[in-house]
C-alpha positions in Angstrom: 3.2 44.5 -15.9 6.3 42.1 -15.8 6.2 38.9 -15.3 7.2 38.8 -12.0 4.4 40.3 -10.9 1.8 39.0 -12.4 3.0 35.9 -11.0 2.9 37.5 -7.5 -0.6 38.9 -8.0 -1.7 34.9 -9.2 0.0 33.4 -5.7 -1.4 36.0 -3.4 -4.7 35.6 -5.0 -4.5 31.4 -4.9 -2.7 31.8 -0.8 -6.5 34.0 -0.1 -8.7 32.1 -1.8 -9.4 34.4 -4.2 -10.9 34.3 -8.5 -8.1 35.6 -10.4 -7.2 39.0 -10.2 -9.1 41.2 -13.2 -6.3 43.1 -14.2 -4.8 39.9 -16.0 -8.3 38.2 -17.4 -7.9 38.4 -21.1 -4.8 40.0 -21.1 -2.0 37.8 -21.8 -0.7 36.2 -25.2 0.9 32.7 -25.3 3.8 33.7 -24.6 3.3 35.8 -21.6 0.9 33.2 -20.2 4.3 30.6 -20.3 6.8 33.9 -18.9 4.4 34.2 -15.8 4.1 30.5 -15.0 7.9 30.1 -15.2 7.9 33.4 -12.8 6.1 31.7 -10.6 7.9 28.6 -10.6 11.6 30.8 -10.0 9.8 32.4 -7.4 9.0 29.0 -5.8 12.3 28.1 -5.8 13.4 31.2 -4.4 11.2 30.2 -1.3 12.9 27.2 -0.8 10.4 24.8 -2.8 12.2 22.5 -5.4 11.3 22.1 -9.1 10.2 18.2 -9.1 8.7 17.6 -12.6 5.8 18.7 -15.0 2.5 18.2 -15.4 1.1 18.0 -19.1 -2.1 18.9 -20.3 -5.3 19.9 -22.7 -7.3 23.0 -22.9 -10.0 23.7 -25.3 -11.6 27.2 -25.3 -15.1 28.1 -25.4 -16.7 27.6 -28.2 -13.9 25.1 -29.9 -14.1 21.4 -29.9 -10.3 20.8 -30.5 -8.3 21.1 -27.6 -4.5 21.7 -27.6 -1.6 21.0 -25.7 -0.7 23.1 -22.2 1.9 22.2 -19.4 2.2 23.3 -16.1 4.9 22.6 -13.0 5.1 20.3 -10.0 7.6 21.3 -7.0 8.3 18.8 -4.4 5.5 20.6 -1.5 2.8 19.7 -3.7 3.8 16.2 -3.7 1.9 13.3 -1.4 1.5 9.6 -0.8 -1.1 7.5 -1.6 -3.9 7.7 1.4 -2.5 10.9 2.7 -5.6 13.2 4.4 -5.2 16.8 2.7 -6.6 20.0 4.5 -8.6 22.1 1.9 -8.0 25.1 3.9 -8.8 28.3 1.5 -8.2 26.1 -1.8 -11.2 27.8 -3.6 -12.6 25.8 -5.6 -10.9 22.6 -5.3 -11.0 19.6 -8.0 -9.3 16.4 -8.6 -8.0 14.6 -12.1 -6.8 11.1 -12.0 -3.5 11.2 -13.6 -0.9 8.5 -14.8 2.4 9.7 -13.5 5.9 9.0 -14.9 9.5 9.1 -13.2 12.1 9.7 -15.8 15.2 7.3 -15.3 17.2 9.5 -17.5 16.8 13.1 -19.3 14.9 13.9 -22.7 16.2 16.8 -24.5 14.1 18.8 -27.3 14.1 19.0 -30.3 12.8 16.2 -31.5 12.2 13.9 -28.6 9.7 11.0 -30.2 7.5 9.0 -28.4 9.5 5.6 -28.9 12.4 7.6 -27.1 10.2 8.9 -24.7 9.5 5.0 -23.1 13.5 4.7 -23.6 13.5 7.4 -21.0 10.9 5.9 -18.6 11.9 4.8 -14.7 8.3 4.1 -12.9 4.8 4.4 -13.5 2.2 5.0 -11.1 -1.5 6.1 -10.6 -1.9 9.6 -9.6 -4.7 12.2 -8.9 -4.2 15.9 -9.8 -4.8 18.2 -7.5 -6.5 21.6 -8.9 -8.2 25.0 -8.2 -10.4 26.5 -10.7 -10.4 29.8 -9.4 -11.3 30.9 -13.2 -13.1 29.3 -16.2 -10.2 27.2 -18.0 -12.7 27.6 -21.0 -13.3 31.2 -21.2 -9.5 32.5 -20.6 -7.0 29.2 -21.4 -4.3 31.5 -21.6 -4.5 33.1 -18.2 -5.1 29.0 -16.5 -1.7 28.5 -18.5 0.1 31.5 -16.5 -1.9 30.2 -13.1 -0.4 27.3 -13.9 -3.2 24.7 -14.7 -4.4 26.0 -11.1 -2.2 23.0 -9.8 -1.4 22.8 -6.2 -0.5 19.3 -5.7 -0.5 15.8 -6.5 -1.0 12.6 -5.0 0.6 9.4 -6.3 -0.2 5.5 -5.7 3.3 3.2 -5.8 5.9 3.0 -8.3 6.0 0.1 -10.7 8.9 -0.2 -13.3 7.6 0.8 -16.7 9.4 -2.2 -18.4 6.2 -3.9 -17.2 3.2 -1.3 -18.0 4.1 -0.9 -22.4 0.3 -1.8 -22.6 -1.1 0.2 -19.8 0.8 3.1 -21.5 -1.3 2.6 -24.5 -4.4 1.8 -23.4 -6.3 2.0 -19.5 -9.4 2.3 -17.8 -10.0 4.3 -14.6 -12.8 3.8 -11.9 -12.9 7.0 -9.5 -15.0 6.6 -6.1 -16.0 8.9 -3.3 -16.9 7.2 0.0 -16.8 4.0 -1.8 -19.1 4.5 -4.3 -18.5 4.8 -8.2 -18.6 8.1 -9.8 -19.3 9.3 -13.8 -16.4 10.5 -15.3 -16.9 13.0 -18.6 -13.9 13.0 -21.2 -10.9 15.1 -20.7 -10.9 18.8 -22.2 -11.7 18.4 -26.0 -12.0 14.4 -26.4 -8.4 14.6 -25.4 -7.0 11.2 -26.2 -4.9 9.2 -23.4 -1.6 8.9 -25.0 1.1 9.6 -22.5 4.0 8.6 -24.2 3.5 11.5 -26.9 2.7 13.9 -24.1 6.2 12.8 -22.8 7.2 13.8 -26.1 5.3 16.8 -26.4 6.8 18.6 -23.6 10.1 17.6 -23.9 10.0 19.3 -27.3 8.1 22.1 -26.0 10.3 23.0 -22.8 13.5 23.4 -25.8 12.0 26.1 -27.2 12.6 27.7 -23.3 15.8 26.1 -23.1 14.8 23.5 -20.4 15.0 19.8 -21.1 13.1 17.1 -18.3 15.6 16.2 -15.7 16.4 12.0 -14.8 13.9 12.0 -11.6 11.7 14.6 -12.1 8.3 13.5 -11.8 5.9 13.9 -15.3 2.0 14.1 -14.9 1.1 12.7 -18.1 -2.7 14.4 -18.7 -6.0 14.1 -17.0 -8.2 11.0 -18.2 -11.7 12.9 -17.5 -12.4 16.1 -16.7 -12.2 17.7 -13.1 -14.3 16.7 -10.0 -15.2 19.2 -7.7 -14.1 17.7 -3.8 -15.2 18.8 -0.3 -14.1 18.4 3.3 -14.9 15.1 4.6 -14.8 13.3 1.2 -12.5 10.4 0.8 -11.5 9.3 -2.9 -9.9 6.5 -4.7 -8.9 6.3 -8.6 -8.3 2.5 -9.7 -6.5 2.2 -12.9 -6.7 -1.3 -15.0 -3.1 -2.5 -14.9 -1.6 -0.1 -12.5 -3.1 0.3 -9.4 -4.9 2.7 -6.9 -4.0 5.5 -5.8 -6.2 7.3 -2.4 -6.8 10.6 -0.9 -8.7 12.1 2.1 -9.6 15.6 2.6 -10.2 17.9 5.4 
């Protein structure tokens, strides 16, 4: 199966709702996990989407307590403000991530991209919640939720503040995360995952070389989850409060 398609089976099956399809569960190397999620993204531009950033990530498969580094795509559809209401329509199973999202102010080219030039590279900063399917175990098949990719579908950010400001929040925050106004647990992110969003910066940005992409100035950077995914529901409304940067609110319908 090319690429192509499997990245046409993956966005039929995410438009109905549906687990992914068989025929790709345990199928696919690194390699051809990265080939279909870039097939997907060209065919999203195609339709008239446009490619607005990346979103950077862990995965960590059953059974292993280390996770590693994954990436996925943003484009510009999947993009809201701050106390926007969001209709869940067929999303199966729908999750959110609070996020700490970065604007570039100019572009970072792999190989060799280091965290210290990563902040050289920073625009704004601002608090963001990840917006997810899990329409397969992450766990059981990492590679395939790297093809889907990261079962993203949109993302919802809080205002911008100028990263000259927010060096200490990029080394260190807290987040709160509420539902109807009261506090919720958070677990860690996938494998203990550190926060550490400058080297994630990094990370992809010397990643994307090996497919000959850089990050583009203004593209739009989720950095990695700081717990693991909370399932939502119609009628729920949710707020993420980070220490030092701000809130960031969503609704859903």
């Amino acid at each position: 199966m090319t690429p192509e398609a499997a990245a046409r089976l993956l966005w039929e099956a995410a438009r109905k709702g549906w687990p992914w399809p068989d025929t790709l569960r345990g199928a696919l190397d690194a390699d051809q996990a990265y080939g279909v999620q870039l097939a997907g993204l060209a065919i999203k531009v195609r339709s008239g989407n446009r490619h607005s950033g990346w979103r950077a990530g862990w995965a960590a498969a059953a059974g292993r307590t280390a996770a590693t580094r994954v990436c996925g795509h943003l484009v510009d559809d999947g993009e809201h403000g701050g106390g926007a209401t969001l209709a869940l329509g067929q999303t199966a199973r729908p999750h959110l991530e609070p996020d700490v999202c970065v604007t570039l102010a100019r572009p970072l080219a792999g190989p060799g991209v280091t965290p210290e030039q990563a902040w050289e590279a920073l625009g704004a900063v601002a608090p963001a919640l990840g917006l997810v399917s899990l329409r397969g175990d992450p766990a059981a098949d990492p590679l395939l939720h790297v093809a889907d990719n990261l079962g993203h579908w949109g993302y919802v950010l809080g205002p911008d503040v100028g990263a000259a400001a927010l060096g200490g929040v990029l080394r260190e925050t807290r987040v709160t995360l509420h539902r109807d106004g009261g506090p919720v647990a958070l677990a860690p992110a996938a494998g203990g995952a550190p926060y550490a969003p400058l080297e994630a910066l990094a990370w992809l940005a010397n990643f994307l070389a090996s497919f000959r992409m850089e990050l583009e100035a203004g593209q739009r950077i989720l950095t990695g989850a700081l717990a693991q995914p909370l399932a939502v529901a119609a009628g729920q409304s949710w707020e993420a409060r980070f220490a030092g940067l701000g809130a960031v609110a969503v609704r859903f319908a």
